[in-house]
Jmol script that loads the backbone (N, CA, C; Angstrom):
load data "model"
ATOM      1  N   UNK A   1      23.907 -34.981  17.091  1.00  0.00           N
ATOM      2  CA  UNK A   1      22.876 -34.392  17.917  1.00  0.00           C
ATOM      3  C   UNK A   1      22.999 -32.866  17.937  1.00  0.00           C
ATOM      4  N   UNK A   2      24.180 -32.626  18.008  1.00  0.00           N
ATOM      5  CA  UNK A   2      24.147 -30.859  18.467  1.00  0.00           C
ATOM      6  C   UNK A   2      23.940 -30.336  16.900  1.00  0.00           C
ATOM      7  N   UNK A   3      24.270 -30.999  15.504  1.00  0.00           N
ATOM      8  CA  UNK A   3      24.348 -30.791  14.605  1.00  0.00           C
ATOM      9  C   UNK A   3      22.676 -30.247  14.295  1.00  0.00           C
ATOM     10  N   UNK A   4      22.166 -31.238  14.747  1.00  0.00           N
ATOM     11  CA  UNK A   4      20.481 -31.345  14.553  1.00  0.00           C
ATOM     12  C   UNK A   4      19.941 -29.742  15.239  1.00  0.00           C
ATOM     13  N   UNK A   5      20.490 -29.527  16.099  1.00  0.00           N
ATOM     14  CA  UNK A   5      19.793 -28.917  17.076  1.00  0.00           C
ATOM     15  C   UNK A   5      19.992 -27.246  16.361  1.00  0.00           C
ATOM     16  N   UNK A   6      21.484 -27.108  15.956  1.00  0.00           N
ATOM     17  CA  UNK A   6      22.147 -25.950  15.206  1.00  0.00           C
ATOM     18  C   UNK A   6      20.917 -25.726  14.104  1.00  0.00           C
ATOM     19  N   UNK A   7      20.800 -26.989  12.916  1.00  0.00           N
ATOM     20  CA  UNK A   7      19.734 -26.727  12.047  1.00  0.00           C
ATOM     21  C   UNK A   7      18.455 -26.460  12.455  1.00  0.00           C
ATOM     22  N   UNK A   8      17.389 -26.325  13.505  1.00  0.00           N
ATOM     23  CA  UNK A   8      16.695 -26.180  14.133  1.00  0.00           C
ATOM     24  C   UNK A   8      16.587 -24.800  14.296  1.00  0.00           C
ATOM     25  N   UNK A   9      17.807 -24.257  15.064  1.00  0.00           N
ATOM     26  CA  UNK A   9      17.876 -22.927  15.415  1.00  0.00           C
ATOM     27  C   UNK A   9      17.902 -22.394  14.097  1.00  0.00           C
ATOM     28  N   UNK A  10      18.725 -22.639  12.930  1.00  0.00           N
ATOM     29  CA  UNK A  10      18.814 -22.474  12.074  1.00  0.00           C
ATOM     30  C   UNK A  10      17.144 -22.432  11.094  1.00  0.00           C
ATOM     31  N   UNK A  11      16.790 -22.826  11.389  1.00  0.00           N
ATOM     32  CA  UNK A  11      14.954 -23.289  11.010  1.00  0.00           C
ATOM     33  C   UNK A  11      14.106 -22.023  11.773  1.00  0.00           C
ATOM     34  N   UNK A  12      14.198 -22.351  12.551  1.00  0.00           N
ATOM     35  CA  UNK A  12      13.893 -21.097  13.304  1.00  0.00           C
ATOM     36  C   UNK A  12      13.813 -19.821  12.763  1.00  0.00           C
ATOM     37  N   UNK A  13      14.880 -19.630  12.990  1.00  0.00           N
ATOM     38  CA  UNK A  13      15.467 -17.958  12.182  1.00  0.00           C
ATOM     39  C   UNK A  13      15.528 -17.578  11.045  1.00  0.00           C
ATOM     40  N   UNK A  14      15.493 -18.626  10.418  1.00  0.00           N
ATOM     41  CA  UNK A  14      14.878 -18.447   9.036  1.00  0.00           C
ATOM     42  C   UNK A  14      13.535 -17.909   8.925  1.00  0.00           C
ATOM     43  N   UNK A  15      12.521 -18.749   9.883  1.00  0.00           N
ATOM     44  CA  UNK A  15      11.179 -18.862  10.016  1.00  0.00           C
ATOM     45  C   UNK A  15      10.517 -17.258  10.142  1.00  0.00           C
ATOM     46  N   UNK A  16      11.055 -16.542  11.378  1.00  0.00           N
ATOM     47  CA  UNK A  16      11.453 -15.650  11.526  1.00  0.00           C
ATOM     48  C   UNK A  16      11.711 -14.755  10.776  1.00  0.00           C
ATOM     49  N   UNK A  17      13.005 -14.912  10.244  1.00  0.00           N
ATOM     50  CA  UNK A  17      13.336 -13.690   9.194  1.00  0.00           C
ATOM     51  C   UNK A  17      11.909 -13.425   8.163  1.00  0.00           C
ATOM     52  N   UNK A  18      11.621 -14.873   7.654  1.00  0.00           N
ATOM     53  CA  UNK A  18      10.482 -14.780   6.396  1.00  0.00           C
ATOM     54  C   UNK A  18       9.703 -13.767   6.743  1.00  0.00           C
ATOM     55  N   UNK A  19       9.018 -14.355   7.851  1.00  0.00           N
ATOM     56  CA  UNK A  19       7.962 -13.526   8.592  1.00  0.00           C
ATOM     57  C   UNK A  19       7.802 -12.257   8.687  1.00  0.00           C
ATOM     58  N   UNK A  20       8.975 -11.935   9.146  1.00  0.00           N
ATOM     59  CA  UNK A  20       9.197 -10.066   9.326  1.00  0.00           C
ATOM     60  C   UNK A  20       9.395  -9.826   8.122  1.00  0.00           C
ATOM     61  N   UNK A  21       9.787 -10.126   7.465  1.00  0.00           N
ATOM     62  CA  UNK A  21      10.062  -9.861   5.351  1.00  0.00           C
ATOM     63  C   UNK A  21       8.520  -9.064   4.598  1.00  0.00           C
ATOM     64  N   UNK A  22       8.017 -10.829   5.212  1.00  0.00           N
ATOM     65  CA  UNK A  22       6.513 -10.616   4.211  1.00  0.00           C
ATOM     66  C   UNK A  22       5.570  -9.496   5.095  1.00  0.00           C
ATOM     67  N   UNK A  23       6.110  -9.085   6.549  1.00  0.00           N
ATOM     68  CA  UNK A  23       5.040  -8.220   6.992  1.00  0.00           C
ATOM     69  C   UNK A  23       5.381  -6.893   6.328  1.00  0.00           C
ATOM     70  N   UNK A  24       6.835  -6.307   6.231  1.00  0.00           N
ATOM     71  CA  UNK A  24       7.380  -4.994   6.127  1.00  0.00           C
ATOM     72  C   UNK A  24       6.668  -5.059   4.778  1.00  0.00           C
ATOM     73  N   UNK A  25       7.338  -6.115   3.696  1.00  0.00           N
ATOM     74  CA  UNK A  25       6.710  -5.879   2.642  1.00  0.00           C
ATOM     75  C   UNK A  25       4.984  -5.788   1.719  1.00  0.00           C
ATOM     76  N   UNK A  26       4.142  -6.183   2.862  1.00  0.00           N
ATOM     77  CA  UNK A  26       3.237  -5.990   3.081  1.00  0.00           C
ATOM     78  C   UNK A  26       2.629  -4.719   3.069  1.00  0.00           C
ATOM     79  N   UNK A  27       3.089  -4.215   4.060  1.00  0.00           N
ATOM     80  CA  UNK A  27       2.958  -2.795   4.679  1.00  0.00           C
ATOM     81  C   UNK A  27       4.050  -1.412   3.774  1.00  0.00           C
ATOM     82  N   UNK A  28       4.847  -2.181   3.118  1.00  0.00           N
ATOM     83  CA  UNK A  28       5.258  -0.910   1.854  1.00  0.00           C
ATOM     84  C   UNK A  28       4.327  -1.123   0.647  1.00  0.00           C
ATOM     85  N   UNK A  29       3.601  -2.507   0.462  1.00  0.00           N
ATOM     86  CA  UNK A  29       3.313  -1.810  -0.706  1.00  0.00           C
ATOM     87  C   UNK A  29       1.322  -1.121  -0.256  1.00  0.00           C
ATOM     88  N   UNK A  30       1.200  -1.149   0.771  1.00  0.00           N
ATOM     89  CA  UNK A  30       0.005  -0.442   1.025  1.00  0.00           C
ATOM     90  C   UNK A  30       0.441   0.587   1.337  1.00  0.00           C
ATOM     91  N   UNK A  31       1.677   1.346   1.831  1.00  0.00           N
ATOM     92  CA  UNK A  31       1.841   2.779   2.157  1.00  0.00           C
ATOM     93  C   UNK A  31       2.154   2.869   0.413  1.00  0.00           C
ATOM     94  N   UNK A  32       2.404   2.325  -0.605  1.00  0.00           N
ATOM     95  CA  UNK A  32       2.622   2.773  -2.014  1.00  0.00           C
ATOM     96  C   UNK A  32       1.476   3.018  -2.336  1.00  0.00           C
ATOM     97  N   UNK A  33       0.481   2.078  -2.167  1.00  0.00           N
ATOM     98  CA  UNK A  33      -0.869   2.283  -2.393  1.00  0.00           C
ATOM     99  C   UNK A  33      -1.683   3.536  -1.996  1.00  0.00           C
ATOM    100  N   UNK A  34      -1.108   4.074  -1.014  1.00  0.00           N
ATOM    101  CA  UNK A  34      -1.843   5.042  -0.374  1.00  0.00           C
ATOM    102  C   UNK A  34      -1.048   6.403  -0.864  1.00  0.00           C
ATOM    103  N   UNK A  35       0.120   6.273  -1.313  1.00  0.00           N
ATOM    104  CA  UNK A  35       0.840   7.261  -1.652  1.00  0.00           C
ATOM    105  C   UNK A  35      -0.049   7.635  -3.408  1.00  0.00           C
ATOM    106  N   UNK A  36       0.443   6.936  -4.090  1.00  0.00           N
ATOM    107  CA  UNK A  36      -0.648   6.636  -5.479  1.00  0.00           C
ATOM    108  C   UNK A  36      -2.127   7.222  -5.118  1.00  0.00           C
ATOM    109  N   UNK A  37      -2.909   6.848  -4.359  1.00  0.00           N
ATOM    110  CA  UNK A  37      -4.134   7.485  -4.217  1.00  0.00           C
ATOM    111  C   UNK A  37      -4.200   9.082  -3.795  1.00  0.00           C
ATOM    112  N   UNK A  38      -3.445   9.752  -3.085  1.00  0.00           N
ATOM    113  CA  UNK A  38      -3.176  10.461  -1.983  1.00  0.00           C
ATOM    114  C   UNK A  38      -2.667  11.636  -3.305  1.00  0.00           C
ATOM    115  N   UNK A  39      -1.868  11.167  -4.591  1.00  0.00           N
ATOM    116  CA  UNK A  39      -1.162  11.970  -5.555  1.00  0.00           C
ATOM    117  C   UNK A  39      -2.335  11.964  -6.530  1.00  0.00           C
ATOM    118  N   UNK A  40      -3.497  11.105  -6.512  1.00  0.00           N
ATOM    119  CA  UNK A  40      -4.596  10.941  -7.797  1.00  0.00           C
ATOM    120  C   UNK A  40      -5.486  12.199  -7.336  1.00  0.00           C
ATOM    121  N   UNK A  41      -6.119  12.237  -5.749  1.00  0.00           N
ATOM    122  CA  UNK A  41      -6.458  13.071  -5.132  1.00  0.00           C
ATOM    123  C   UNK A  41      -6.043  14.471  -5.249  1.00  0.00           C
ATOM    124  N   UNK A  42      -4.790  14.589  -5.203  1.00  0.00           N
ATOM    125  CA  UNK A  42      -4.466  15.995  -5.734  1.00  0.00           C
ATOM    126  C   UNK A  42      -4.448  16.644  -6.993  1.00  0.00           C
ATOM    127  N   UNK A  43      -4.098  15.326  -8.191  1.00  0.00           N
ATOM    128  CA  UNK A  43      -4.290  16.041  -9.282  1.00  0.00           C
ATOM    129  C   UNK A  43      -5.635  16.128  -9.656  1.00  0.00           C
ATOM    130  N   UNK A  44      -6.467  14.924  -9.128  1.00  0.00           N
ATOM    131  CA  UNK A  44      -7.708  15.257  -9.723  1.00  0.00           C
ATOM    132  C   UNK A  44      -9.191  15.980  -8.372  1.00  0.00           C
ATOM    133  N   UNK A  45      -8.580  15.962  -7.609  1.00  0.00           N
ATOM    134  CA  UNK A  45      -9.357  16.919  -6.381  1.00  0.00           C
ATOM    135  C   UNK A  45     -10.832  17.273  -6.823  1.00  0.00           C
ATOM    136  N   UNK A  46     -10.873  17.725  -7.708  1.00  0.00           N
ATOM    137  CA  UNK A  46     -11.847  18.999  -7.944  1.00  0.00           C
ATOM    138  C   UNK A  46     -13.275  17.651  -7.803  1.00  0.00           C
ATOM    139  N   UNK A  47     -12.544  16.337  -7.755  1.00  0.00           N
ATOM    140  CA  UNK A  47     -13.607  15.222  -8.283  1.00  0.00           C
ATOM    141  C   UNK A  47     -14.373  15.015  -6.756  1.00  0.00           C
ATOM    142  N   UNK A  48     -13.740  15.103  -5.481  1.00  0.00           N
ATOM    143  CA  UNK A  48     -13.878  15.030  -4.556  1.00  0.00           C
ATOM    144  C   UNK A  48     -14.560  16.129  -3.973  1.00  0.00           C
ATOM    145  N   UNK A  49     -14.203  17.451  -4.257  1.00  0.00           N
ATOM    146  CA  UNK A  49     -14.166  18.916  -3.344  1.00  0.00           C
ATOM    147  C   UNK A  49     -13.127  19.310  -2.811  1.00  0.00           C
ATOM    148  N   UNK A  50     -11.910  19.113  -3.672  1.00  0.00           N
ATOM    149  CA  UNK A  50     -10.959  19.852  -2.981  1.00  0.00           C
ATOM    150  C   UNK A  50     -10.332  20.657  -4.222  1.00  0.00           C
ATOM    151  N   UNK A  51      -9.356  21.180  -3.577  1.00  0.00           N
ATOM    152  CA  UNK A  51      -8.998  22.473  -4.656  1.00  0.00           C
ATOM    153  C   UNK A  51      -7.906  21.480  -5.862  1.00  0.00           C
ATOM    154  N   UNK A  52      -8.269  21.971  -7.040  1.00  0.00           N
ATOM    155  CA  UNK A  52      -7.277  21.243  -7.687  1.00  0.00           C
ATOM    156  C   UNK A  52      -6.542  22.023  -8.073  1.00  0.00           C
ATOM    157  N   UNK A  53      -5.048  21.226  -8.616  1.00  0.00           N
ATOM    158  CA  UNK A  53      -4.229  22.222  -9.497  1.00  0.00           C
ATOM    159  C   UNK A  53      -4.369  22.795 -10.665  1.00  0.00           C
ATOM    160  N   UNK A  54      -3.857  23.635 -11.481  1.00  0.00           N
ATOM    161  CA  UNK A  54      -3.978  23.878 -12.821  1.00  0.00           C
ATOM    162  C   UNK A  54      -4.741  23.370 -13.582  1.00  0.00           C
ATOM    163  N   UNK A  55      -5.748  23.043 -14.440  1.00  0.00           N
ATOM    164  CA  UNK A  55      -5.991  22.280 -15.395  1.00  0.00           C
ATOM    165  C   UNK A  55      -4.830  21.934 -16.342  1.00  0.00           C
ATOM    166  N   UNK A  56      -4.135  22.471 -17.014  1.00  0.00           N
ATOM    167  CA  UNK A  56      -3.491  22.353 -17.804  1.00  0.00           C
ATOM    168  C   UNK A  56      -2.456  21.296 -17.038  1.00  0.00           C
ATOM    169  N   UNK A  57      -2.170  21.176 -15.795  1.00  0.00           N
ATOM    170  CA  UNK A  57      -1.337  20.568 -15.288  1.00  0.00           C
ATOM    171  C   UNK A  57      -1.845  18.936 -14.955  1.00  0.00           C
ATOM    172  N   UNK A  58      -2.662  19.318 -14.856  1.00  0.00           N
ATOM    173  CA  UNK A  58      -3.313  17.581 -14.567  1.00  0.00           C
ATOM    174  C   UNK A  58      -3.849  17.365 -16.186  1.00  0.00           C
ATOM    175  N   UNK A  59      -4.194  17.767 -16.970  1.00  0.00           N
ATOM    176  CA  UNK A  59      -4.026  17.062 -18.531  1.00  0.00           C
ATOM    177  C   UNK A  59      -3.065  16.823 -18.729  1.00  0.00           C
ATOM    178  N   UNK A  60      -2.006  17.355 -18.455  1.00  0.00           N
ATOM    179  CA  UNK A  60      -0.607  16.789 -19.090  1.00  0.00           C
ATOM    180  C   UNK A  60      -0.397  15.186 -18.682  1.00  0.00           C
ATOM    181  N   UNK A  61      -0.111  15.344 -17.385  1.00  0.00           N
ATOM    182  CA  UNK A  61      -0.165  14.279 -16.449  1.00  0.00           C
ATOM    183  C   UNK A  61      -1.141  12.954 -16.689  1.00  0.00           C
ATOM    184  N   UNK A  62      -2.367  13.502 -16.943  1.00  0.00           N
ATOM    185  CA  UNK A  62      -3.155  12.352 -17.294  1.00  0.00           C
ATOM    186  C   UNK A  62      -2.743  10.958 -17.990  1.00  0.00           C
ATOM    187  N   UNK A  63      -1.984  10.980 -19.170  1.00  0.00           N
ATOM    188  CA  UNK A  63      -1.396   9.822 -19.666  1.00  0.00           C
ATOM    189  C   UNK A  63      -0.760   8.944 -18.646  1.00  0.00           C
ATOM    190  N   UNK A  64       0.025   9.785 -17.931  1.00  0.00           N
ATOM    191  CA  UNK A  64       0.707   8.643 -16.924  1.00  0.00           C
ATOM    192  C   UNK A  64       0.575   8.402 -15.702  1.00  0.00           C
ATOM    193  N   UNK A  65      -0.868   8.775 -15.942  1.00  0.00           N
ATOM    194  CA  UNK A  65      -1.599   8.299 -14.524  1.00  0.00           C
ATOM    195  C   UNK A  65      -3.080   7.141 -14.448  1.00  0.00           C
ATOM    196  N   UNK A  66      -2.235   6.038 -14.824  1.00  0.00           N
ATOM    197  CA  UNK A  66      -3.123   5.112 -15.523  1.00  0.00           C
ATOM    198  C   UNK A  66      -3.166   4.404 -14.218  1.00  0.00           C
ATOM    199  N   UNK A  67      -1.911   3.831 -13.576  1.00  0.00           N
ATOM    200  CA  UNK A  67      -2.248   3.240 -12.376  1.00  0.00           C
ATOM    201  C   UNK A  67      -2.654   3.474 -11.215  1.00  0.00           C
ATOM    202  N   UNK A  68      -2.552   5.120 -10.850  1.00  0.00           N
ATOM    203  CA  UNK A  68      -3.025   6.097 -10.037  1.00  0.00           C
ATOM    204  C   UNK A  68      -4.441   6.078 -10.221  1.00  0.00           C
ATOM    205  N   UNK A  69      -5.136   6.370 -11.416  1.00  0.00           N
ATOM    206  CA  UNK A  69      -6.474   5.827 -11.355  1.00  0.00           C
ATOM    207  C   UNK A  69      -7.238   5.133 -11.671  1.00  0.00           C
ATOM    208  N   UNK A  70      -6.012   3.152 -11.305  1.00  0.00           N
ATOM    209  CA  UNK A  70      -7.327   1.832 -11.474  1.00  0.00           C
ATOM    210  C   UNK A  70      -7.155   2.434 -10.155  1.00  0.00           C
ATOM    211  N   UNK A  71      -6.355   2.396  -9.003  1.00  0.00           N
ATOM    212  CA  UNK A  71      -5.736   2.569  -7.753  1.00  0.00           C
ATOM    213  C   UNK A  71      -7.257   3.155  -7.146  1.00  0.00           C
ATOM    214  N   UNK A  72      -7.563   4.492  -7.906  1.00  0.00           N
ATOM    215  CA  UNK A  72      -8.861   5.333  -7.350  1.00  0.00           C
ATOM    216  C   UNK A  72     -10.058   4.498  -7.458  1.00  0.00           C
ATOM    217  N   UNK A  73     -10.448   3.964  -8.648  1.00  0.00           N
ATOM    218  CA  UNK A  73     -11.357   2.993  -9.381  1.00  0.00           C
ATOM    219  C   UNK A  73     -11.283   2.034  -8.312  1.00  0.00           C
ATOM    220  N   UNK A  74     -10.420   1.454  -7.835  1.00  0.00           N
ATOM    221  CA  UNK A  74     -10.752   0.362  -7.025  1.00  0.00           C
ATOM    222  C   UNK A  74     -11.255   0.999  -5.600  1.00  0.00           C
ATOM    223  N   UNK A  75     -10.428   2.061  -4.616  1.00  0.00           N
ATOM    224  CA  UNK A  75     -11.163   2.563  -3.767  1.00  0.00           C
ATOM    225  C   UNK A  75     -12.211   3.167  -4.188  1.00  0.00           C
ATOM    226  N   UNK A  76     -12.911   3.527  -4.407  1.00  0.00           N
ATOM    227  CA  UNK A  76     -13.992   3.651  -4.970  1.00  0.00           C
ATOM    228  C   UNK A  76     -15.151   2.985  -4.836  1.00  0.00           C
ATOM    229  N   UNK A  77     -14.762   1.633  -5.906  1.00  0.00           N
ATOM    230  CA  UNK A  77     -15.185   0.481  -5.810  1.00  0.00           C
ATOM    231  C   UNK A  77     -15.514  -0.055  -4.260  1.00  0.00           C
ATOM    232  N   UNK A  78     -14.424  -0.335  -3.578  1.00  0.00           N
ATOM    233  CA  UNK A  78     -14.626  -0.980  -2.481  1.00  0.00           C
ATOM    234  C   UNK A  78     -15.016  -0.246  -1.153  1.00  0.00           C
ATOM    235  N   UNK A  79     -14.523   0.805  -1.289  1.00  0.00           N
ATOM    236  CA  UNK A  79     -15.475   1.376  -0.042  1.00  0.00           C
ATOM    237  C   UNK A  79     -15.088   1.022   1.285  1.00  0.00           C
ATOM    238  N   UNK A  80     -13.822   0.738   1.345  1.00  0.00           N
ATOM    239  CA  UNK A  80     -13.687   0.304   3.284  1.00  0.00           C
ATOM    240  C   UNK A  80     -13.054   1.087   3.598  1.00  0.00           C
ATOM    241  N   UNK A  81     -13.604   0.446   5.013  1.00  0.00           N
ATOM    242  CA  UNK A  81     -12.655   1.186   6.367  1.00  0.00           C
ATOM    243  C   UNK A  81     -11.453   1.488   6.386  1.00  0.00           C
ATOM    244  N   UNK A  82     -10.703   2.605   5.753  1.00  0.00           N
ATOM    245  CA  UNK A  82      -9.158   2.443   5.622  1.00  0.00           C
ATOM    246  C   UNK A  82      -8.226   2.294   6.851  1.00  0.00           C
ATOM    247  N   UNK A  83      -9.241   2.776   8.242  1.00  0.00           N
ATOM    248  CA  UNK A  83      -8.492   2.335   9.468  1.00  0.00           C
ATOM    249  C   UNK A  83      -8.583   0.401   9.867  1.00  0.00           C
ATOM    250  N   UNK A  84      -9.596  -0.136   9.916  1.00  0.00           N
ATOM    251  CA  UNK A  84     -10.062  -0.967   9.770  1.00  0.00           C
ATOM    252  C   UNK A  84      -8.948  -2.040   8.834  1.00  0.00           C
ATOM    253  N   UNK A  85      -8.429  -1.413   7.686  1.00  0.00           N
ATOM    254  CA  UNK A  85      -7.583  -2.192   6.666  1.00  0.00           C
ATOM    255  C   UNK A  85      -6.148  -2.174   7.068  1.00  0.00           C
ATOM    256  N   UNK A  86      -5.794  -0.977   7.944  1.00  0.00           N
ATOM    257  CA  UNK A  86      -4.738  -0.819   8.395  1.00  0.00           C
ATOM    258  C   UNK A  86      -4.469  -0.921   9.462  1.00  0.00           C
ATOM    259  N   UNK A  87      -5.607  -1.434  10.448  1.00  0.00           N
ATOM    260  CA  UNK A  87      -5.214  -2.326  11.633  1.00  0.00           C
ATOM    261  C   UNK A  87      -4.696  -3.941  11.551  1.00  0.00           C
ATOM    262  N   UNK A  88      -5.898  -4.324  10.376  1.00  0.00           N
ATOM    263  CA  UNK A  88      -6.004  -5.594  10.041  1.00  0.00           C
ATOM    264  C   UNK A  88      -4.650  -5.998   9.191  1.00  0.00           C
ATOM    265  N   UNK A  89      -4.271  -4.930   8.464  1.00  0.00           N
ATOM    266  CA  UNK A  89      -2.223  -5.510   7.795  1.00  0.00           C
ATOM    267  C   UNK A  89      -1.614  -5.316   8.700  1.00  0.00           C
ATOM    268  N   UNK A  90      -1.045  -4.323   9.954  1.00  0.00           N
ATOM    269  CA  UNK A  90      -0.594  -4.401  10.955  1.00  0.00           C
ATOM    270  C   UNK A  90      -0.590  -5.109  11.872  1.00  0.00           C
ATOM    271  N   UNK A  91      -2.114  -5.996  12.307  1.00  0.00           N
ATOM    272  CA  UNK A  91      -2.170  -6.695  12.801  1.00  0.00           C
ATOM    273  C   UNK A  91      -2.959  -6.942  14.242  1.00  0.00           C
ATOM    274  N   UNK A  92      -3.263  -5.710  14.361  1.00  0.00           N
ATOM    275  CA  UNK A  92      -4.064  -5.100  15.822  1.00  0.00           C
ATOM    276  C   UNK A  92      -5.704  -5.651  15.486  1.00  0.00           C
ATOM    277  N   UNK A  93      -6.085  -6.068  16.420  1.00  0.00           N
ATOM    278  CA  UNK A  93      -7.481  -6.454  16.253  1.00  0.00           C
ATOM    279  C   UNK A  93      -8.605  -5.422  17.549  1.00  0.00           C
TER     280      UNK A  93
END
end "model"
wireframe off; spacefill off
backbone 0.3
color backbone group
């Protein structure tokens, strides 16, 4: 009986741990996401209205900024509420 009860608690806290796992990790890879957009923005600014860097400096760069801009391509694309998206992974309604 007490054996049962140990695995339980044990069930539990597992349950638990998962939980808080998949939220943090949740929420790093949308602050990655936002970091990636936030660095596409600067090199390529001028696309928006903001000041960009060098030219010569963002051609260089361009090759290895392939995932930085599906990253843009998709905001873009989708168009939401970025507060709205970041209540809703956090969890606040």
């Amino acid at each position: 009986m007490i054996s049962s009860i140990v695995q339980r608690i044990r069930r539990i806290f597992a349950d638990f741990d998962a939980t808080h796992r998949e939220k943090a990790t949740a929420l790093t890879v949308m602050e990655m996401e936002e970091l990636e957009n936030i660095f596409a923005l600067l090199l390529l600014g001028s696309f928006a209205g903001f000041p960009s860097p060098p030219t010569f400096i963002a051609v260089e760069l361009l090759p290895y900024m392939e995932r930085e801009l599906q990253v843009l391509c998709k905001r873009a694309k989708d168009c939401n509420d970025m507060l709205a998206e970041m209540c809703g992974t956090i969890g606040l309604e």
